[in-house]
C-alpha positions as CSV (number, residue, x, y, z in Angstrom):
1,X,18.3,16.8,-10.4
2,X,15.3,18.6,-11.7
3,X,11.4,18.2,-10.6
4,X,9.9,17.1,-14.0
5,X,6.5,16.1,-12.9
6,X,4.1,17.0,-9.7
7,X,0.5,15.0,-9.1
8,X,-1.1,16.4,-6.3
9,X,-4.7,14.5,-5.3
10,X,-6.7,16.9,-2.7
11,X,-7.8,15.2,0.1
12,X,-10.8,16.2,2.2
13,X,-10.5,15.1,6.1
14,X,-11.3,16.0,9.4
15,X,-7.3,15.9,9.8
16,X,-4.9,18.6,8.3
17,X,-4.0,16.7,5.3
18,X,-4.9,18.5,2.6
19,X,-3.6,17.0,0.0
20,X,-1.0,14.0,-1.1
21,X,1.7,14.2,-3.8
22,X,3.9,12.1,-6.4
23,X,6.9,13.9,-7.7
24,X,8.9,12.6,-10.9
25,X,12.4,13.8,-10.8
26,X,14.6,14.1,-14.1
27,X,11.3,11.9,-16.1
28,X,13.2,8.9,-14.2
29,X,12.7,8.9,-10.5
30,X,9.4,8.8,-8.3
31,X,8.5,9.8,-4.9
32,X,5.2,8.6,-3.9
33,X,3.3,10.1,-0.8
34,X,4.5,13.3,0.0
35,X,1.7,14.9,2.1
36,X,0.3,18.7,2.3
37,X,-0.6,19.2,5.3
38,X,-2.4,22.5,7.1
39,X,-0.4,23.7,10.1
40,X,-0.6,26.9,12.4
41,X,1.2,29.3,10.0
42,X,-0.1,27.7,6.3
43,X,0.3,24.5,4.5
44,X,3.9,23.0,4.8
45,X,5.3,20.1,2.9
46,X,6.1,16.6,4.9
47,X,8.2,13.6,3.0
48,X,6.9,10.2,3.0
49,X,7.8,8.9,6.2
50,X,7.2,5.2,8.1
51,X,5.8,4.7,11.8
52,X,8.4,3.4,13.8
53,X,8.0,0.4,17.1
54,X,8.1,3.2,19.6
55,X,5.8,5.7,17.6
56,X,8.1,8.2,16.2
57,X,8.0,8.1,12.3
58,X,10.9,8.3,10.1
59,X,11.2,10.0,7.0
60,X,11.5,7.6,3.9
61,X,12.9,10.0,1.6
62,X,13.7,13.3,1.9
63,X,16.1,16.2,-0.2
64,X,19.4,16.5,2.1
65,X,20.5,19.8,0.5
66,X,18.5,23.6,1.3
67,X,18.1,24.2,-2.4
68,X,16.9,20.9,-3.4
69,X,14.6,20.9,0.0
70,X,13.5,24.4,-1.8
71,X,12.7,23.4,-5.2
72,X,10.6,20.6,-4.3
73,X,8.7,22.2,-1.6
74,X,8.0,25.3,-4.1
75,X,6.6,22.9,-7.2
76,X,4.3,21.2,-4.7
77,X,3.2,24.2,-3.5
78,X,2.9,26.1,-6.9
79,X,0.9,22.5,-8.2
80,X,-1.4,22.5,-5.0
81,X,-2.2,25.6,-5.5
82,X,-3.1,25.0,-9.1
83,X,-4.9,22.6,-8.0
84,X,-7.3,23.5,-5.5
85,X,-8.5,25.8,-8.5
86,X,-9.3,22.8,-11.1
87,X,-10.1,20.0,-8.7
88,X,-12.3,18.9,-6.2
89,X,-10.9,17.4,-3.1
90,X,-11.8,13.1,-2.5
91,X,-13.2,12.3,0.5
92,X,-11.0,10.4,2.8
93,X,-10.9,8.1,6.1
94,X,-9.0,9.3,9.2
């Protein structure tokens, strides 16, 4: 399974999110609301997840092998970069 397409929409908040993503795998699968996200040692890739009853969140989808966990972080991170370059981030809501 290859990463075929990255969308990356820079967010501006008083949060950490910096940015939220939609991958296309193999031009026939999509993975809506990755997040970028600004922690202690640089921006770090988190997979959509849902808030559960008692708080936690669980992840929605996420890669269950290194090396797939590794090719998707790196084209996020190589399109957010390209990104913050061309773009402008949208205002959001916390």
């Amino acid at each position: 399974m290859q990463v075929t397409d990255v969308r990356v929409r820079l967010v501006a908040s008083d949060s950490r999110l910096r940015g939220v993503v939609t991958v296309t795998f193999d031009d026939a699968f999509v993975v809506h609301d990755i997040r970028v996200i600004e922690g202690e040692n640089g921006i770090f890739v988190a997979m959509p997840s849902k808030k559960m009853p008692n708080g936690g969140f669980r992840d929605i989808a996420h890669p269950i092998h290194q090396d797939m966990r590794k090719a998707v972080e790196d084209a996020i991170v190589k399109a957010y970069q390209k990104a913050l370059e061309t773009q402008q981030p949208e205002n959001i809501a916390d």
